[in-house]
C-alpha positions as CSV (number, residue, x, y, z in Angstrom):
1,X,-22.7,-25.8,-9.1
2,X,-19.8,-24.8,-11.3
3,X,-20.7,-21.8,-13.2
4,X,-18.2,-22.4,-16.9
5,X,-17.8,-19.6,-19.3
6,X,-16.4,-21.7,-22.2
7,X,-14.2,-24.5,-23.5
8,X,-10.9,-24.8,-24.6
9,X,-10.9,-25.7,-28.3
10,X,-6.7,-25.2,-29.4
11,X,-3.4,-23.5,-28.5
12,X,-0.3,-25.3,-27.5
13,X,2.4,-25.2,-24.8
14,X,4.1,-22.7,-26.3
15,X,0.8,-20.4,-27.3
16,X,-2.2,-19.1,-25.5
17,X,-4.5,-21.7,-25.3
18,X,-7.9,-20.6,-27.4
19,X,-11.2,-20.8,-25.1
20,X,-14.8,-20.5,-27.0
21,X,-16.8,-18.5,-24.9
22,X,-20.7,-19.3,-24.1
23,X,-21.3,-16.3,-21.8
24,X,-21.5,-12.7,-23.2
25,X,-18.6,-11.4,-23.9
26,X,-18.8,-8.1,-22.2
27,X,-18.8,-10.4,-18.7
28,X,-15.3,-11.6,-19.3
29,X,-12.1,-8.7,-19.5
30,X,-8.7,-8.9,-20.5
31,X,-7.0,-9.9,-17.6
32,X,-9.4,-12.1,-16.0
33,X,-8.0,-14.9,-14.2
34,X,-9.3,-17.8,-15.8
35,X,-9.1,-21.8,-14.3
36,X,-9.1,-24.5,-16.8
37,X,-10.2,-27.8,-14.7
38,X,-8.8,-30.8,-16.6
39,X,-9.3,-34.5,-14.4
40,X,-7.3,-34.5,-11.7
41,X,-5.6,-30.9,-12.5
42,X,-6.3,-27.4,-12.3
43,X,-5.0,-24.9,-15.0
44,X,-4.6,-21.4,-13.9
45,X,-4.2,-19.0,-16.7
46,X,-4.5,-15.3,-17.7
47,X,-6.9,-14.0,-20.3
48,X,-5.2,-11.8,-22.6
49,X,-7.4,-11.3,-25.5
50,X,-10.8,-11.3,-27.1
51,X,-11.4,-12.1,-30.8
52,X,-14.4,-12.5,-32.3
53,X,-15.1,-15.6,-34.4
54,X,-17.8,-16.8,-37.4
55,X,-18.6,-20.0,-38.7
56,X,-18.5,-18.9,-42.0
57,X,-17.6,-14.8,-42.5
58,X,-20.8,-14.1,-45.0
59,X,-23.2,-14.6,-41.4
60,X,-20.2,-11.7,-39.6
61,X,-20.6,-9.3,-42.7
62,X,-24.5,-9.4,-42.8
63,X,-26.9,-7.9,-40.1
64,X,-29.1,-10.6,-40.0
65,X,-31.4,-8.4,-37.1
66,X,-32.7,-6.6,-40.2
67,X,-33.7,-9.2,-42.4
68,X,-34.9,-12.4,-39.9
69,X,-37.1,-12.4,-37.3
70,X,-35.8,-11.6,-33.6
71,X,-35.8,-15.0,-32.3
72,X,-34.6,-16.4,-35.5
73,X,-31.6,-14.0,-35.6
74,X,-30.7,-14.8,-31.9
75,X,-30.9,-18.5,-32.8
76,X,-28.4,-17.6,-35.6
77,X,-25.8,-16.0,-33.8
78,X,-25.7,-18.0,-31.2
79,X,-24.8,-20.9,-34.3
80,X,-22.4,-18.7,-36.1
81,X,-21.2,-16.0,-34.0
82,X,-19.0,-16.6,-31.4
83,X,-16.2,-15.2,-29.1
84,X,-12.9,-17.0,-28.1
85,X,-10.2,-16.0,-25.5
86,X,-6.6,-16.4,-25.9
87,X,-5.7,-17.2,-22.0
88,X,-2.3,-17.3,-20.9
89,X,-1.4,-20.6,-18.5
90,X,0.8,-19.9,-15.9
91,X,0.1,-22.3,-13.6
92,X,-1.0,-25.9,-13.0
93,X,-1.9,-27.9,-9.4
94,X,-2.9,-31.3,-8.9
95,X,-6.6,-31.2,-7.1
96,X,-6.6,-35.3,-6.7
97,X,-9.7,-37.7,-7.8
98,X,-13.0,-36.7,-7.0
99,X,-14.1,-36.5,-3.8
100,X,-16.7,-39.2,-4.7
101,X,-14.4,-41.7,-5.4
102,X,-12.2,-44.3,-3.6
103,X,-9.5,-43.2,-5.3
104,X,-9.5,-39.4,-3.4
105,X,-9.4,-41.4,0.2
106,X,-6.3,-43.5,-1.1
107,X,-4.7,-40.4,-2.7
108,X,-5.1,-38.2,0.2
109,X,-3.5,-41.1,2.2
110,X,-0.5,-40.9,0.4
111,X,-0.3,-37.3,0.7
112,X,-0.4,-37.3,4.7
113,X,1.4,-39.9,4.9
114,X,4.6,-38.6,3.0
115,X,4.6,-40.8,0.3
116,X,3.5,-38.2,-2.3
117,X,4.2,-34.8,-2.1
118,X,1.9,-31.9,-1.1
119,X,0.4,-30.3,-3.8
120,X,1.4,-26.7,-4.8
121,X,1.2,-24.7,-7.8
122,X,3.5,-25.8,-10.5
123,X,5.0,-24.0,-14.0
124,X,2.9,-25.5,-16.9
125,X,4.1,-28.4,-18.1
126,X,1.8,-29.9,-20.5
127,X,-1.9,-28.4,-21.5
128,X,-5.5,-29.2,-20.9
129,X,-7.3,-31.8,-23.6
130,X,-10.0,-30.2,-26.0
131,X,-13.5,-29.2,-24.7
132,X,-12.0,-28.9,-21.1
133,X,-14.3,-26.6,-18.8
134,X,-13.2,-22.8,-18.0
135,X,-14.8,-20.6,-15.3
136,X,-13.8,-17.5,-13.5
137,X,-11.6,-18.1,-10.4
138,X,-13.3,-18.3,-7.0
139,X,-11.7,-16.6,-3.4
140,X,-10.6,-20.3,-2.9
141,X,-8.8,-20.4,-6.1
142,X,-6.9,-16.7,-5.5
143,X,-6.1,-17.5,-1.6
144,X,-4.4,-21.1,-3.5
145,X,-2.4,-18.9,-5.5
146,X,-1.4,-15.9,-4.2
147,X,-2.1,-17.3,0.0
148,X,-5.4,-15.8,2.5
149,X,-5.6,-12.5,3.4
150,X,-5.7,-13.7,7.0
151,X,-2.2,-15.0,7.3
152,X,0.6,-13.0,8.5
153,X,3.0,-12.0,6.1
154,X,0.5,-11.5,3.4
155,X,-0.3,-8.1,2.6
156,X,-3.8,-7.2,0.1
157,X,-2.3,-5.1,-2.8
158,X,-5.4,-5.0,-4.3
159,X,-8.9,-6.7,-5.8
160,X,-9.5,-8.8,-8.8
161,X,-11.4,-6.3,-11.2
162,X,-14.3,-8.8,-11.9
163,X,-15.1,-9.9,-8.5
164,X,-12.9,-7.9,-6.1
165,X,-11.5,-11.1,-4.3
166,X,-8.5,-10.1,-2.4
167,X,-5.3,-10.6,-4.0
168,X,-1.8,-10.8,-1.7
169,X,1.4,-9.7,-1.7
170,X,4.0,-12.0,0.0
171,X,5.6,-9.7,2.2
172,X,7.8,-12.6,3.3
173,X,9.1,-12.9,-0.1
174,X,8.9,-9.6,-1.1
175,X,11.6,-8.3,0.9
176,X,13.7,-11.1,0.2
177,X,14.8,-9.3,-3.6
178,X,14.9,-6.0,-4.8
179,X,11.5,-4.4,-6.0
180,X,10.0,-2.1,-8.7
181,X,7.0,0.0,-8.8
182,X,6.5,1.5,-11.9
183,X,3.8,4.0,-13.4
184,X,4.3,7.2,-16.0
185,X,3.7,10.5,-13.5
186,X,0.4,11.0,-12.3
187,X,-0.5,7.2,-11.6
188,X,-0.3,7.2,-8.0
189,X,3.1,5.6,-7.6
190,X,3.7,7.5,-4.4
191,X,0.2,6.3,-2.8
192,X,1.0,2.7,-4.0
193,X,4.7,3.2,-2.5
194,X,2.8,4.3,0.9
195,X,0.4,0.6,0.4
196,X,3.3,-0.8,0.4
197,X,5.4,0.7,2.8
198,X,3.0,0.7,5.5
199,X,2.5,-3.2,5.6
200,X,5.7,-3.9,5.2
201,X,5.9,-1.6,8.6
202,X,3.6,-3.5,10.1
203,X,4.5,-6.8,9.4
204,X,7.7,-5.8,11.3
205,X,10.4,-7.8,9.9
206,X,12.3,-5.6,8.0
207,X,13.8,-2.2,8.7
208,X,13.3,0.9,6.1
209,X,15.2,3.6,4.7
210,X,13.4,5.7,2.4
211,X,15.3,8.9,0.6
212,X,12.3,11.3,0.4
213,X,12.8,13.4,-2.1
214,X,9.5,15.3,-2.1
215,X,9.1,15.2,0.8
216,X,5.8,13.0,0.9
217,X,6.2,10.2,2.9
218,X,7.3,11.5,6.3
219,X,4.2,14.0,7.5
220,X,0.5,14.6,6.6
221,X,0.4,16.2,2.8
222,X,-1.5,17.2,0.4
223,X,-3.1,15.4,-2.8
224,X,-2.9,17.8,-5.8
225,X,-5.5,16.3,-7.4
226,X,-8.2,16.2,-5.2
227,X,-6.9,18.4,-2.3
228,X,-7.6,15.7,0.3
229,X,-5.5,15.4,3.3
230,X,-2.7,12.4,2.9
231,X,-1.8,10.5,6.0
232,X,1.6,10.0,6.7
233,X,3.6,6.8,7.8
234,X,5.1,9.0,10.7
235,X,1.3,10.0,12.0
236,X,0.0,6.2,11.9
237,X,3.6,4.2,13.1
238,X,4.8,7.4,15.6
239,X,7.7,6.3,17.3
240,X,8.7,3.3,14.9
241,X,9.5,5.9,11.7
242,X,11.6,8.8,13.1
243,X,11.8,11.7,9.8
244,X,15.7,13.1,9.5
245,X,16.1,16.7,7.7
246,X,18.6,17.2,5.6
247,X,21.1,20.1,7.0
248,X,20.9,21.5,10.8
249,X,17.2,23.5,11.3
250,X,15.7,22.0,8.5
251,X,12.1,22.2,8.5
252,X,9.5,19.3,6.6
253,X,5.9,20.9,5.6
254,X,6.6,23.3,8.6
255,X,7.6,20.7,11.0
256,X,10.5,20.1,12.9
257,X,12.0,16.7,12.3
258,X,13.5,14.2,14.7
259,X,16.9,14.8,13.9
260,X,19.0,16.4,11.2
261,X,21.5,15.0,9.1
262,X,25.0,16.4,8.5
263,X,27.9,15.6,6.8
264,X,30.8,15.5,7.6
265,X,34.0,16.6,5.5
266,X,35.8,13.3,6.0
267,X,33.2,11.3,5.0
268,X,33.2,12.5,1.3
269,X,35.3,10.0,-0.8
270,X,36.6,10.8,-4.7
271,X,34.1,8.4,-6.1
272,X,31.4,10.5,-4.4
273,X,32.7,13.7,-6.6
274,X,33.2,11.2,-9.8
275,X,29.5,10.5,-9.7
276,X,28.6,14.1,-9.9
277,X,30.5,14.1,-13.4
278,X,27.5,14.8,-15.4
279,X,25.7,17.6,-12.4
280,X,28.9,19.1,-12.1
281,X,30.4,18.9,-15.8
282,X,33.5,17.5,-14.6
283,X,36.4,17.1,-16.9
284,X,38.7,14.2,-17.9
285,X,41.3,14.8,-16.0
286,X,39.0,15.1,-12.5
287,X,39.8,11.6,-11.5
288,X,43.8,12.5,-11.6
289,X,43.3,15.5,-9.8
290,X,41.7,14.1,-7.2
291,X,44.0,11.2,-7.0
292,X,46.6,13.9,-6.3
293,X,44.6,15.9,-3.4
294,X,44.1,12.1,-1.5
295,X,48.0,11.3,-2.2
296,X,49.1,15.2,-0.7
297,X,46.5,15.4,2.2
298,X,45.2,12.1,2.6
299,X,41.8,10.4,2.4
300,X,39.9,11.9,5.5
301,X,41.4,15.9,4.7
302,X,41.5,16.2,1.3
303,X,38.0,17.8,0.7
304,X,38.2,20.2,4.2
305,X,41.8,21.4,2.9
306,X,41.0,21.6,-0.6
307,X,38.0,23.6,-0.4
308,X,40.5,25.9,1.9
309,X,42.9,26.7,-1.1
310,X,42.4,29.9,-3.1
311,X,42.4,29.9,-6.8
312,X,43.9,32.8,-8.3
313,X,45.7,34.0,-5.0
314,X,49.5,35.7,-5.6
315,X,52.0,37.2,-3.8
316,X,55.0,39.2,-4.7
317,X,58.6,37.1,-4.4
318,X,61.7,39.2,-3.3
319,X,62.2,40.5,-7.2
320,X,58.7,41.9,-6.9
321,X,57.3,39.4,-9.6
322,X,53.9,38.5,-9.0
323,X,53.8,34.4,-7.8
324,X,51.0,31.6,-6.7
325,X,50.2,32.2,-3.0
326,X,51.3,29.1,-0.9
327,X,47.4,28.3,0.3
328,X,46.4,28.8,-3.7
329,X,45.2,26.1,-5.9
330,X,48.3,27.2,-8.4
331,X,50.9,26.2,-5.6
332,X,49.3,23.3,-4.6
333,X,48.8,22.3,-8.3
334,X,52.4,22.5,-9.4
335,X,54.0,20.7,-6.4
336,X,51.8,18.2,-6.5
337,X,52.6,17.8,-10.5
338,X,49.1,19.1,-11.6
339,X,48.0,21.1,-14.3
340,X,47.2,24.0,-12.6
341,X,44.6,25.0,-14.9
342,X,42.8,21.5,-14.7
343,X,42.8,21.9,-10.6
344,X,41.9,25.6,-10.9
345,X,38.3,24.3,-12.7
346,X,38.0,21.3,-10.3
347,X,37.8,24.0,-7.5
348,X,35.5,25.8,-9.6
349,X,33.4,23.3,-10.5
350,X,32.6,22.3,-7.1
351,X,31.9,25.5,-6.0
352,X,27.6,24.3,-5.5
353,X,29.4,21.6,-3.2
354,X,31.3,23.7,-1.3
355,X,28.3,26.2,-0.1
356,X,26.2,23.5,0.8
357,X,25.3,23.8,4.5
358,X,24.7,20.6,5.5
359,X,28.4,19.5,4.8
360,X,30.5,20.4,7.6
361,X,34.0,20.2,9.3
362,X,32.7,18.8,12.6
363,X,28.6,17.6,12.9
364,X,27.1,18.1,16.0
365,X,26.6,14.7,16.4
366,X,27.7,11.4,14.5
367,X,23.8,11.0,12.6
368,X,24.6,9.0,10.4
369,X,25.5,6.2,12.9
370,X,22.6,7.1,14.1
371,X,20.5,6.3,11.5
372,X,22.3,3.4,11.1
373,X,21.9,2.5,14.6
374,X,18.0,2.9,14.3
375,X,17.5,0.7,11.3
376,X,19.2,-1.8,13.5
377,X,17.2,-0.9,16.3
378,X,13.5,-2.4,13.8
379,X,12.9,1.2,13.3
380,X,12.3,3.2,9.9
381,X,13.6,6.1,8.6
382,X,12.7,8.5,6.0
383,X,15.0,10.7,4.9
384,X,13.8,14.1,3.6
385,X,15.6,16.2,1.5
386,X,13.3,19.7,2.6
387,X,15.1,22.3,0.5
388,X,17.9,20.5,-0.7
389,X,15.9,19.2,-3.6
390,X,18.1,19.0,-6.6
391,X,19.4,16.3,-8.5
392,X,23.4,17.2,-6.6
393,X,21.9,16.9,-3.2
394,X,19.9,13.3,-4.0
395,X,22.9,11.8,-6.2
396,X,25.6,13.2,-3.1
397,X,23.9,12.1,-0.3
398,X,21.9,9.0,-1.4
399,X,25.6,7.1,-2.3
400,X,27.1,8.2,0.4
401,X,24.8,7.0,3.1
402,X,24.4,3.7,1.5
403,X,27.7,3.1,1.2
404,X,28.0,3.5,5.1
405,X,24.9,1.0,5.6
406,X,26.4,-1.9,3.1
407,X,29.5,-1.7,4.5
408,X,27.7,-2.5,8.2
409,X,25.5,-4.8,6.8
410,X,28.2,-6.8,5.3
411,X,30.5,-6.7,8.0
412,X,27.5,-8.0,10.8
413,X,26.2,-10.8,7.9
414,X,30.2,-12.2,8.2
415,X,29.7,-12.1,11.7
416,X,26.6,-13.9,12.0
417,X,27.7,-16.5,9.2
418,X,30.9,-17.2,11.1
419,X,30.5,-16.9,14.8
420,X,27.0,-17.5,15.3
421,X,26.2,-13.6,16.2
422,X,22.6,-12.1,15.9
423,X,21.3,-12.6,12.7
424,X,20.9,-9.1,10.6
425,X,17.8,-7.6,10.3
426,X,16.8,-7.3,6.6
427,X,17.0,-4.2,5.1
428,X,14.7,-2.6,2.6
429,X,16.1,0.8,0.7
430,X,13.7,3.0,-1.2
431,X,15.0,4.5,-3.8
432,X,12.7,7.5,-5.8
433,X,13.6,8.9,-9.0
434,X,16.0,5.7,-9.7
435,X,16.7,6.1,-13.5
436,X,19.3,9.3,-11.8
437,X,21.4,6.4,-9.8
438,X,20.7,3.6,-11.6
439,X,21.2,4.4,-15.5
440,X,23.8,2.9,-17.8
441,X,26.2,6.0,-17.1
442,X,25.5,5.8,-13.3
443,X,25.1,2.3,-12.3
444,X,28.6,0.9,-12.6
445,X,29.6,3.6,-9.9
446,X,26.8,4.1,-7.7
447,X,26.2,1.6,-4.4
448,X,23.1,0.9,-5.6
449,X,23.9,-1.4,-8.5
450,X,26.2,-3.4,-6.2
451,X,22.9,-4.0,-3.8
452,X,20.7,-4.5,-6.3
453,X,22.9,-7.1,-7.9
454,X,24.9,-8.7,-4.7
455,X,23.8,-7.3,-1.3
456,X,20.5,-9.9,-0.8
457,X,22.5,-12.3,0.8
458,X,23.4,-9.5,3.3
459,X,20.1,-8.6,3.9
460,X,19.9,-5.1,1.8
461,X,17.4,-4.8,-0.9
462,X,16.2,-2.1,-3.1
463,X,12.8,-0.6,-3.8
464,X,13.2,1.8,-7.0
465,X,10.2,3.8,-7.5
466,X,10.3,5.4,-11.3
467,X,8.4,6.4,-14.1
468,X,10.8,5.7,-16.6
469,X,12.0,2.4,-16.2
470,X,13.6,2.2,-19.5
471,X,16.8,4.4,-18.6
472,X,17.4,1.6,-15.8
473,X,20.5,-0.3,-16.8
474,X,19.3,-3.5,-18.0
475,X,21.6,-5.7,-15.4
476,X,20.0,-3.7,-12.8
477,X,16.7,-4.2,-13.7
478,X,17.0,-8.0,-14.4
479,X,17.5,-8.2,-10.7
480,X,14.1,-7.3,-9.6
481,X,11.9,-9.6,-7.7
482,X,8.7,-8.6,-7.6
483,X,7.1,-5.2,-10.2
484,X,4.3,-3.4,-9.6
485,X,3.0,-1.3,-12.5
486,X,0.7,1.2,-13.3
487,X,0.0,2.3,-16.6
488,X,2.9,3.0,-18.9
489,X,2.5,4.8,-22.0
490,X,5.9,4.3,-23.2
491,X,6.6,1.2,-25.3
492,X,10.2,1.2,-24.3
493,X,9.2,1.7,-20.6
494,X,6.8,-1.3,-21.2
495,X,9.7,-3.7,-22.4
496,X,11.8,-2.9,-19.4
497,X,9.3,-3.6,-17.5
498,X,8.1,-6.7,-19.1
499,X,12.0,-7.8,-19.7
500,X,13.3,-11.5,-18.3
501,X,9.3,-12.3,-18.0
502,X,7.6,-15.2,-19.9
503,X,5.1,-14.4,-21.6
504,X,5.6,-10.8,-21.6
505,X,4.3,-10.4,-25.4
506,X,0.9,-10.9,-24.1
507,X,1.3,-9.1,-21.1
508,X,2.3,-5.4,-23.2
509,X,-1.0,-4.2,-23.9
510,X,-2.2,-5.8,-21.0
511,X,-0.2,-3.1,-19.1
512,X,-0.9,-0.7,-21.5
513,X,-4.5,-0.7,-21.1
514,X,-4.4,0.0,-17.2
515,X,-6.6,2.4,-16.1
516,X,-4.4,5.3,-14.4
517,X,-4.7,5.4,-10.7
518,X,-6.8,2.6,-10.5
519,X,-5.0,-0.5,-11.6
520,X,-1.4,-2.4,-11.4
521,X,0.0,-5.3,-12.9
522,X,1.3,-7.5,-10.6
523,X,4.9,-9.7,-12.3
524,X,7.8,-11.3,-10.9
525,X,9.0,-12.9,-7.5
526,X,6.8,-12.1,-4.7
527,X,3.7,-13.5,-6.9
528,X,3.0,-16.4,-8.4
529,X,2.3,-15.5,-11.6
530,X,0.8,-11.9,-12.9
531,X,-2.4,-10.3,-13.0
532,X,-3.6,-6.6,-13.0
533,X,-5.6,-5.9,-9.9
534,X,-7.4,-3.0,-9.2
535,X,-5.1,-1.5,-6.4
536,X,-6.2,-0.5,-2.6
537,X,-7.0,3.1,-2.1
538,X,-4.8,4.6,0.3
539,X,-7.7,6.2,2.7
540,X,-9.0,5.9,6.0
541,X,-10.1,2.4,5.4
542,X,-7.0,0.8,4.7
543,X,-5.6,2.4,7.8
544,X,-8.5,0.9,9.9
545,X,-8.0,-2.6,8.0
546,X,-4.5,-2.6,8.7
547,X,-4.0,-1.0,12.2
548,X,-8.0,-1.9,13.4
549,X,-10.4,1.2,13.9
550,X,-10.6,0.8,17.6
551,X,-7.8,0.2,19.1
552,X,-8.1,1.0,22.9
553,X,-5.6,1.0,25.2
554,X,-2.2,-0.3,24.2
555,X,-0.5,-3.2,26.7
556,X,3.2,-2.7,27.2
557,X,3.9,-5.3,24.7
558,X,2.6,-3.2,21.9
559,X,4.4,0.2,22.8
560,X,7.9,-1.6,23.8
561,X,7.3,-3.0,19.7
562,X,6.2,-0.1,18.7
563,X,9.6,2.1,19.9
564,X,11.3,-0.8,18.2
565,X,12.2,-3.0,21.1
């Protein structure tokens, strides 16, 4: 038997519709998911507030308990007090006559027979009639919307907070446009990043780069809260993540990784030292200097012989009068019709470039095609920083690398589209700390706001991870999909957040009132409409949910997948 905890009694299409409540009101929360059944249609909506209601305010303002009789007073209230709930529709579905009737045999006819189409969840269109019954959504009603936990390609992100029912994540979509998760520090972002991460590694249809910036994804770590041992994704996927260092010898938590990255001279381009303006406090006149060095040493040797000049060096000419030495920046400078002075503080200013190690003439070996080569390959890569942790190392390297991979990517997607070749593997790139690459300032020169806003139909997406998604340039964040949020405290973090969303009025101290580390608020693309679950804990359970807690002996199937076969 239906179990109803009200009646709609007003709103509008273009307001919350108003639901009297006849259940206590400490049963229902904001952000239950509510289903309105109206004849042949289902309503699903959102509950986003509570207000308490009186026939007449003289019976709110007076404590009847002290001056009736118990029973009496009860009888009262439940005459004159009341409780509505603004709920937020989202969604609509055509359930068909009831099952009763002749008509449901005729209609389901038509449905297998083509003549009318399937049912699936539609954007709201018109509203329920007056005195139309709400209850609380069942595990049919959440599998309906947001598909069964059962099928592959959907991944559990979390539990409704009322009756835990599994709610999915459509990894299938997910990857599909670039992502968000959001949360001010201390939410959990990383752990829901790992949720995340590790079923989109096991649902093994997309390839992963993730720039690890702490160094938290790769190996086992720490939790600074609690102390409790973290697993990592290399421990649980082995060979199918392989962890690169940053520089030859680095070292990650103590542990060697598979292979080191390097860089090599050549590979640095001008607009890679234009993007350090800010880290670097580059002048004016940086882009015409280094407009010179390409046009006097050319693009692949301008860094390797620039960095060889010396400012300041002299010699004496035949007179004895002091002049620039030939391998000084002065010489170069005013034959190449450059202030010497402007080039003089270029070289100066990218002095912290210069001494970093893992830039070199001539690497070892060509890593970065190997990375590139094992993204193709279905494997994953994390990319960790070690002790090259500042903002110079993230903004240098980050660009650079993705620069490489989109011009691959785009190159094989032509490929495919006009010969018929193997179709590119989709490509997800996870981007911490994203406000530094992706603010107004940034944006228009990184790589990442030309993926973010062009690169899906080559099979590259983003998946920015930040706690201060207001200092995202608003064209970048209008192109993400799907948003998971934790609690923001910020109002302006909360608009950008909430921004190109309907509904998103209601939705602000819905997100808002989170409970830190505990809850997210699902939005956008990859689900069907938004609702704050209370999110997965990333423990040993989830690992034995996802991977199974005894898994015996592997077939040759599984380890050929596995090494990314």
């Amino acid at each position: 038997m239906t179990e109803y905890i009200g009646y709609v009694v007003g709103g509008g299409l273009k307001e919350n519709l108003s639901v009297r409540l006849t259940v206590p009101s400490h049963q229902i929360q904001e952000g239950a998911f509510a289903v309105i059944e109206s004849g042949n249609w289902l309503f699903y909506g959102l509950v986003t507030d509570l207000l308490l209601g009186a026939t007449d305010p003289r019976f709110a303002d007076e404590q009847s308990e002290a001056r009736l009789p118990g029973e009496l007073a009860n009888l009262l209230h439940g005459q004159t007090l009341f409780t509505n709930l603004e709920v937020l529709p989202a969604l609509m579905l055509e359930r068909g006559p009831s099952l009763e009737t002749p008509e449901y045999q005729t209609w389901l006819a038509e449905i297998e027979s083509g003549t009318r189409p399937r049912p699936r969840p539609l954007p709201v269109k018109t509203i329920p009639p007056h005195h139309a019954g709400v209850r609380m959504a069942t595990p049919g009603d959440i599998a309906e919307i947001f598909g069964e936990a059962e099928k592959e390609g959907n991944f559990v992100i979390g539990y409704t907070r009322e009756q835990a029912h599994p709610v999915c994540l459509n990894l299938e979509k997910f990857v599909q446009r670039s992502s968000g998760v959001f949360g001010a520090t201390g939410t959990g972002k990383s752990f829901l990043t790992r949720l995340v991460l590790a079923g989109l590694i096991h649902y093994n249809r997309s390839s992963i780069l993730v720039f690890d910036m702490h160094n938290e994804y790769g190996f086992d770590d720490t939790a600074s809260d609690t102390g409790e041992r973290v697993i990592g994704l290399k421990s649980k996927f082995h060979s199918r993540v392989r962890v690169v260092g940053l520089g030859q010898g680095a070292q990650i938590r103590g542990q060697a990784p598979d292979f080191n990255l390097e860089i090599a001279m050549q590979d640095i381009q001008p607009e890679d030292i234009e993007l350090l303006t800010r880290e670097l406090n580059l002048r004016e006149t940086t882009p015409t200097t280094l407009d010179a060095l390409v046009a006097t040493f050319g693009k692949d040797h301008w860094y390797k012989r620039f960095m060889g000049l010396k400012p300041g060096a002299v010699i004496e000419d035949q007179d004895g009068k002091k002049i620039a030495a030939p391998d000084s920046v002065e010489a170069w400078a005013l034959e190449a019709g450059v202030h010497p002075e402007a080039a003089k503080g270029l070289h100066s200013k990218m002095g912290p470039l210069f001494r970093r190690t893992y830039i070199v003439d001539q690497p070892a070996s060509d890593t970065v095609s190997e990375i590139i080569k094992a993204l193709d390959a279905g494997q994953h890569i994390v990319l960790s920083f070690g002790d090259h942790d500042k903002d110079l190392d993230y903004l240098l390297v980050t660009n650079l690398l993705t620069r490489r991979i989109r011009q691959v990517w785009e190159k094989r997607t032509n490929e495919y589209r006009a010969k018929g070749d193997r179709e590119p593997r989709p490509l997800v790139i996870v981007l911490e700390e994203a406000h530094k690459l992706l603010n107004r300032e940034m944006a228009v020169q990184t790589t990442f706001s030309t993926i973010a806003r062009e690169m899906r139909k080559y099979y590259v997406t983003l998946l920015i991870v930040d706690q201060r998604p207001s200092q995202i340039y608003d064209e970048v964040l209008s192109q993400l999909g799907t948003r998971i949020s934790g609690w923001l405290g910020d109002d302006d973090d909360i608009r950008a957040v909430l921004s190109g969303l309907a509904g998103r009025e209601a939705l602000r101290g819905m997100l808002a009132r989170l409970q830190p580390k505990e809850e997210v608020l699902l939005l956008g693309w990859g689900v069907p409409m938004p609702l704050p679950v209370s999110s997965r804990r990333y423990d040993q359970n989830f690992w034995e949910d996802l991977l199974g807690s005894g898994r015996g002996k592997r077939g040759e199937a599984e380890i050929l997948e596995e090494l990314g076969f």
